[in-house]
TIMI-2910 file (N, C-alpha, C, CB; in pm, 1 decimal, decimal comma, always signed):
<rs>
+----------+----------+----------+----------+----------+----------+----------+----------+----------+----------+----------+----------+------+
!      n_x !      n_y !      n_z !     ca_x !     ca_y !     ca_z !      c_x !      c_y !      c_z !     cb_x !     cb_y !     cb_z ! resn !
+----------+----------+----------+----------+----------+----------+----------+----------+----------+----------+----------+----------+------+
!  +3319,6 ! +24323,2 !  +1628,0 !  +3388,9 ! +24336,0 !  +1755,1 !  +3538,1 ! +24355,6 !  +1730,9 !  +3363,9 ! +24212,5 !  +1843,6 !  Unk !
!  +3629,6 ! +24441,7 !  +1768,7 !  +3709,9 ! +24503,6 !  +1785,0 !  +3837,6 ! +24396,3 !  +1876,9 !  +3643,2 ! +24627,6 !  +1840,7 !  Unk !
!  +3906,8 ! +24338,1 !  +1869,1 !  +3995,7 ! +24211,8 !  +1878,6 !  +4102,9 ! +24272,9 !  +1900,2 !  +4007,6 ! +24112,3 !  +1761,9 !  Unk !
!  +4129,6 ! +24392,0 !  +1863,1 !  +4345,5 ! +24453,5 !  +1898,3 !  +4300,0 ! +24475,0 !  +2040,9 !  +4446,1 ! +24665,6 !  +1797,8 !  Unk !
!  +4402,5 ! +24426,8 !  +2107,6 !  +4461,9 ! +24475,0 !  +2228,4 !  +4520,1 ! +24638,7 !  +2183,4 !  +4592,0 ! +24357,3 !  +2281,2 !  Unk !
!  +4526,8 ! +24721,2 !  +2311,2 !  +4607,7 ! +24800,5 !  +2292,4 !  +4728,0 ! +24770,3 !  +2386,1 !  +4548,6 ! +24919,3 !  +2300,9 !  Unk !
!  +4845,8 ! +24813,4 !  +2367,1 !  +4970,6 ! +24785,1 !  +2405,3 !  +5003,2 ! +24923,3 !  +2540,0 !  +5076,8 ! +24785,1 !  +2248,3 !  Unk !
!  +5134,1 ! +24925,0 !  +2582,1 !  +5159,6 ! +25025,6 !  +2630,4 !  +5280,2 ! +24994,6 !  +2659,4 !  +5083,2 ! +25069,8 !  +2717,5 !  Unk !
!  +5396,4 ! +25125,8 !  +2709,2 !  +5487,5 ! +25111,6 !  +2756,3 !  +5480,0 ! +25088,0 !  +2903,7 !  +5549,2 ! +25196,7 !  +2716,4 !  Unk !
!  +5556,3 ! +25052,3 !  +2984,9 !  +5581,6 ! +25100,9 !  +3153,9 !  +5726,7 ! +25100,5 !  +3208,0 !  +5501,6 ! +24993,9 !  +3261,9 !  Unk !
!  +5730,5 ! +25194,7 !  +3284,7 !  +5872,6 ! +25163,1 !  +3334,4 !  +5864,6 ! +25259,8 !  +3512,4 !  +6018,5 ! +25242,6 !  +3187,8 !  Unk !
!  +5916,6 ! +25170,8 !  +3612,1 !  +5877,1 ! +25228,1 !  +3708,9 !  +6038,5 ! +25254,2 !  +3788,3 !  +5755,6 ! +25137,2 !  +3780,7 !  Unk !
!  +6039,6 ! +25326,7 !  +3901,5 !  +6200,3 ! +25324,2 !  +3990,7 !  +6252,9 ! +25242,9 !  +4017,7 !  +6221,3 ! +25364,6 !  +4102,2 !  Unk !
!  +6140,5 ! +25172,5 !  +4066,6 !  +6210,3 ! +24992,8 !  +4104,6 !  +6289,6 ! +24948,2 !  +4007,5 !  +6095,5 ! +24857,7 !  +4113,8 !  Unk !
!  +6283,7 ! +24977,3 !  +3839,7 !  +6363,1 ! +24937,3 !  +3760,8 !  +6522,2 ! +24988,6 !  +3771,0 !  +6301,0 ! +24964,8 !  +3649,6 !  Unk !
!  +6522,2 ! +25057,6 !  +3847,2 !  +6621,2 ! +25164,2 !  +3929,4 !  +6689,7 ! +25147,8 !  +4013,5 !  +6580,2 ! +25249,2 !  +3982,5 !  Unk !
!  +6630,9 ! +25076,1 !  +4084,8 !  +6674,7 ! +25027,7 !  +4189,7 !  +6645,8 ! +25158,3 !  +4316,0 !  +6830,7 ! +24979,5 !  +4155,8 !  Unk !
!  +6572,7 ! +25225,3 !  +4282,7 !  +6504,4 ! +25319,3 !  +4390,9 !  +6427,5 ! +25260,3 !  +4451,0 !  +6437,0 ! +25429,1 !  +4354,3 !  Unk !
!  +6399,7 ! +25269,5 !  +4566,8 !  +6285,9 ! +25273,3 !  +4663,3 !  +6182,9 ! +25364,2 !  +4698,8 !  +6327,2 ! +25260,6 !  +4756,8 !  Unk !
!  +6086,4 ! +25367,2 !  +4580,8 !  +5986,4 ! +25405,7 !  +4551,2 !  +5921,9 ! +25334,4 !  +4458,7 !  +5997,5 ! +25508,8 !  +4528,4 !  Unk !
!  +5749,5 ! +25329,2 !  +4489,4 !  +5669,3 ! +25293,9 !  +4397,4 !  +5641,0 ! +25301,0 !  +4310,0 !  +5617,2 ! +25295,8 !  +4401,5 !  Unk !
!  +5680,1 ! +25437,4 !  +4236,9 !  +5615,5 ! +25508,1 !  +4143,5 !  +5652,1 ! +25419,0 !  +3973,5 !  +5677,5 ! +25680,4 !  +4163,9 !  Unk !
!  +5516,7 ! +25414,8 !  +3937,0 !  +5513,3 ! +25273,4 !  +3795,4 !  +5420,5 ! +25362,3 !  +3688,9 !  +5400,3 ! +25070,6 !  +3850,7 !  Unk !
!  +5468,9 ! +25417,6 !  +3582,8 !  +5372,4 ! +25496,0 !  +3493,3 !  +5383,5 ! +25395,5 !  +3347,0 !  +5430,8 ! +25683,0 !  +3470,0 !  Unk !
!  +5289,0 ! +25418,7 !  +3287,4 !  +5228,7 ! +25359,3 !  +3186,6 !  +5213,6 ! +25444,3 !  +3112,5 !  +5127,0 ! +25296,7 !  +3204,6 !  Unk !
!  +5241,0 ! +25444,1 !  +2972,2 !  +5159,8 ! +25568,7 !  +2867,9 !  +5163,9 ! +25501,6 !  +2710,9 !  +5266,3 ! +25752,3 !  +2864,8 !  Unk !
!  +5111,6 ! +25550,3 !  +2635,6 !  +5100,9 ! +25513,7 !  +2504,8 !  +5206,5 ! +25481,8 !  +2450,9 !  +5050,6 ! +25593,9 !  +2435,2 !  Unk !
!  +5279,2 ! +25611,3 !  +2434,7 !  +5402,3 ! +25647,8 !  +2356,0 !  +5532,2 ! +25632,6 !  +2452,4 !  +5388,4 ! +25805,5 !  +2297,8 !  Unk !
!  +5621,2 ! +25623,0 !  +2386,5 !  +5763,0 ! +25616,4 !  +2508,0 !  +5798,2 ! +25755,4 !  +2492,1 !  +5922,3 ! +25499,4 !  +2469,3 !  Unk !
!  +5775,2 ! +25866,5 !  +2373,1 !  +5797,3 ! +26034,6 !  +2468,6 !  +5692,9 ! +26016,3 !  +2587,2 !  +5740,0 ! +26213,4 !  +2358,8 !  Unk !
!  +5606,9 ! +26013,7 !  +2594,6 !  +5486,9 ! +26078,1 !  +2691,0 !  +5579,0 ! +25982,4 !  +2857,2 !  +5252,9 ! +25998,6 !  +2623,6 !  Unk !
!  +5577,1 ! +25865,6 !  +2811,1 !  +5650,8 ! +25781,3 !  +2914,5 !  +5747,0 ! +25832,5 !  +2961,8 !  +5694,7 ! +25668,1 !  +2878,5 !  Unk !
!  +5859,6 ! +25886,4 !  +2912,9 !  +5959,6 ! +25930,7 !  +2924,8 !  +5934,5 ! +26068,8 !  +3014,9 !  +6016,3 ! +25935,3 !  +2795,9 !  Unk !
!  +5891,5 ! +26166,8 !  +2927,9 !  +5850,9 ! +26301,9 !  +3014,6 !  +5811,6 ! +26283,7 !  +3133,9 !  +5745,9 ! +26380,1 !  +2964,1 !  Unk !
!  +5688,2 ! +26182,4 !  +3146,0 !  +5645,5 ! +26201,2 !  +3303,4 !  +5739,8 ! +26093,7 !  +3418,5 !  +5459,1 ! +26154,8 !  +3314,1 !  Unk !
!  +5849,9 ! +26042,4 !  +3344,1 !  +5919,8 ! +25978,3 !  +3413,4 !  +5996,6 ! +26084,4 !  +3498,0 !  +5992,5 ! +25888,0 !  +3335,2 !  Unk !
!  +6030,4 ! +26188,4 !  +3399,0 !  +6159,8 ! +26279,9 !  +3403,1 !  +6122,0 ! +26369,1 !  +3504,8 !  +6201,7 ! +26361,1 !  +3263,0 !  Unk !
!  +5948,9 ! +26439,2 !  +3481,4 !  +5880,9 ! +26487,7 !  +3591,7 !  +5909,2 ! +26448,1 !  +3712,9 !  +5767,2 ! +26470,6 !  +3581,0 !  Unk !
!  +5854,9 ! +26329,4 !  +3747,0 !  +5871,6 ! +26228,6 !  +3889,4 !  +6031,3 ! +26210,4 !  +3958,6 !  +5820,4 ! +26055,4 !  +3840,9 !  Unk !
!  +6145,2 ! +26192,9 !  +3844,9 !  +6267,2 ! +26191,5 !  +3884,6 !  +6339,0 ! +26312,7 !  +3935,7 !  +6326,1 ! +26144,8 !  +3792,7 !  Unk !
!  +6273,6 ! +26427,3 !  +3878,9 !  +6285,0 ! +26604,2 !  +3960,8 !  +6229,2 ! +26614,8 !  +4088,4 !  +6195,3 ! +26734,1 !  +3880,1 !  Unk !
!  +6067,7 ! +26618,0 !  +4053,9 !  +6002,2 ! +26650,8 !  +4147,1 !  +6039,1 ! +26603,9 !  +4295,2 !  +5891,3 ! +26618,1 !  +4109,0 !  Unk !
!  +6016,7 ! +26471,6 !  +4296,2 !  +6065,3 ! +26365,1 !  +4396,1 !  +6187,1 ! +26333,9 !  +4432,8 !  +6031,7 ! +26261,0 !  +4366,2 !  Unk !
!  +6256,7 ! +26270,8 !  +4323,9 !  +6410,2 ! +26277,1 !  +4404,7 !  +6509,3 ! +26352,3 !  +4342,8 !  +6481,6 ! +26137,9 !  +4420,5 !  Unk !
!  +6504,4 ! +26464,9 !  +4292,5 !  +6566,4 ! +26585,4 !  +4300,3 !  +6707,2 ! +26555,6 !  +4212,6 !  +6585,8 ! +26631,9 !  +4461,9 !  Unk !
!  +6676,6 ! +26455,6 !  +4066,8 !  +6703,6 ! +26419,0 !  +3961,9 !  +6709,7 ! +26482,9 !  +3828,8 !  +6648,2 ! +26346,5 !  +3962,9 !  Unk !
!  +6712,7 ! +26636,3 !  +3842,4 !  +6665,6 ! +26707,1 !  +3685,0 !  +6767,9 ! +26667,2 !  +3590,4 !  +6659,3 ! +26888,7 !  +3678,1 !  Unk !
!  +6873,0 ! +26555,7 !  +3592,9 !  +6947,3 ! +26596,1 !  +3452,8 !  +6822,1 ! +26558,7 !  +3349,3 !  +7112,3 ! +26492,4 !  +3415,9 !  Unk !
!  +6872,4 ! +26533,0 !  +3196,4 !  +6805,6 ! +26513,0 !  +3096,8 !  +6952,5 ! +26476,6 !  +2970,7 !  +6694,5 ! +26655,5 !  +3077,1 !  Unk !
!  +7034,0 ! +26436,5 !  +3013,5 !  +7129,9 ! +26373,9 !  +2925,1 !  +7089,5 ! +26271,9 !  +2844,2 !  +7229,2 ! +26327,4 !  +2990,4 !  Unk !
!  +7145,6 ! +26252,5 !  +2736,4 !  +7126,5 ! +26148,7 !  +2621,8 !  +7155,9 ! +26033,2 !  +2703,6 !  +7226,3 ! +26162,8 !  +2481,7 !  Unk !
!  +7277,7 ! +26024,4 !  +2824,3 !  +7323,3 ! +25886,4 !  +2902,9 !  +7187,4 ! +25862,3 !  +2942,4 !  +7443,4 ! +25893,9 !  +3041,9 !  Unk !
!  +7123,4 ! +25938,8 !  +3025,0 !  +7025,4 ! +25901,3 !  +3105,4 !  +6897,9 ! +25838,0 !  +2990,8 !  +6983,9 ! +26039,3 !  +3204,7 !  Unk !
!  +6844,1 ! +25913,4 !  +2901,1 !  +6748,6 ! +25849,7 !  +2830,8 !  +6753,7 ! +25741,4 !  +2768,9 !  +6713,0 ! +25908,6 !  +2762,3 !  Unk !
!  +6901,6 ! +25674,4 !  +2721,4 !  +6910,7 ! +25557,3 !  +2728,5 !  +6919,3 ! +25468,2 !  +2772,8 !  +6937,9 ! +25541,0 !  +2707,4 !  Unk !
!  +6990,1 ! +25514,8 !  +2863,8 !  +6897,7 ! +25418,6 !  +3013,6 !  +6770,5 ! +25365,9 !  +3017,9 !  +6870,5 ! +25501,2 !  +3139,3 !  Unk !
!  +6722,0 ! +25505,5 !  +3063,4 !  +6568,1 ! +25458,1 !  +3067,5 !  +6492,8 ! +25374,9 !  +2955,5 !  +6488,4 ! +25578,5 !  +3076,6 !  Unk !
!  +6491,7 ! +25416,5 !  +2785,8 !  +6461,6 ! +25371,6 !  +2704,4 !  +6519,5 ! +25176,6 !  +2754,9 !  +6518,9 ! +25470,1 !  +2581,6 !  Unk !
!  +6624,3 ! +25180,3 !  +2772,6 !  +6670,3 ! +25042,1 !  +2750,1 !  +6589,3 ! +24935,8 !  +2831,6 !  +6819,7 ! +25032,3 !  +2787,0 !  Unk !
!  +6494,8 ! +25008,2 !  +2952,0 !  +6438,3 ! +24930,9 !  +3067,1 !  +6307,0 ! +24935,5 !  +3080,9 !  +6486,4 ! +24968,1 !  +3185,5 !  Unk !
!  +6246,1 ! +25025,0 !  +2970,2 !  +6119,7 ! +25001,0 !  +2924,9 !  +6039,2 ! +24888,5 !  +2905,6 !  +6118,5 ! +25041,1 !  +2838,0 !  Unk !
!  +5928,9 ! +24867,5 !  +2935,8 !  +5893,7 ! +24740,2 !  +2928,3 !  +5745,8 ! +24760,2 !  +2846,3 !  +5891,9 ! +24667,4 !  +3082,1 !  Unk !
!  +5724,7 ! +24648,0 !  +2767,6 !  +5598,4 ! +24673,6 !  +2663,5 !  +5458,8 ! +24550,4 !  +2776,1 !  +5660,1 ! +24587,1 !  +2432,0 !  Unk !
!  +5378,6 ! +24639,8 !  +2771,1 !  +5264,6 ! +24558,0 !  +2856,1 !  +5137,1 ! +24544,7 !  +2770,8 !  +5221,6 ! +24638,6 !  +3002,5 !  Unk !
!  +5049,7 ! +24484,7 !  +2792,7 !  +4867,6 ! +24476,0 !  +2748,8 !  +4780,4 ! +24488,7 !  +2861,9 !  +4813,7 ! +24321,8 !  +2680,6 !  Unk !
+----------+----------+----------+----------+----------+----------+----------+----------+----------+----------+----------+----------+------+
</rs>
């Protein structure tokens, strides 16, 4: 029987202080990141992609099980 947990990243707007729901989960913190960046365009009309901004985000990442 197989005993590792698998882990994951999450990081949602609320960490943002936006008012929106939106909470993604993914393996990796690229994959996390990308579809963060997606959601921050699409929705609230957010396209930068600066090094400021990804450290941001990176910094508010949160590790879950």
């Amino acid at each position: 029987m197989d005993t590792e947990r698998k882990g994951y990243k999450e990081l949602s707007c609320r960490d943002f202080r936006q008012d929106c729901d939106f909470t993604v989960r993914a393996a990796s913190e690229d994959e996390l990141l990308n579809r963060c960046r997606e959601h921050a365009c699409s929705v609230h009309g957010k396209c930068s992609d600066s090094p400021g901004i990804r450290e941001k985000m990176k910094s508010r990442i949160k590790a879950v099980v």
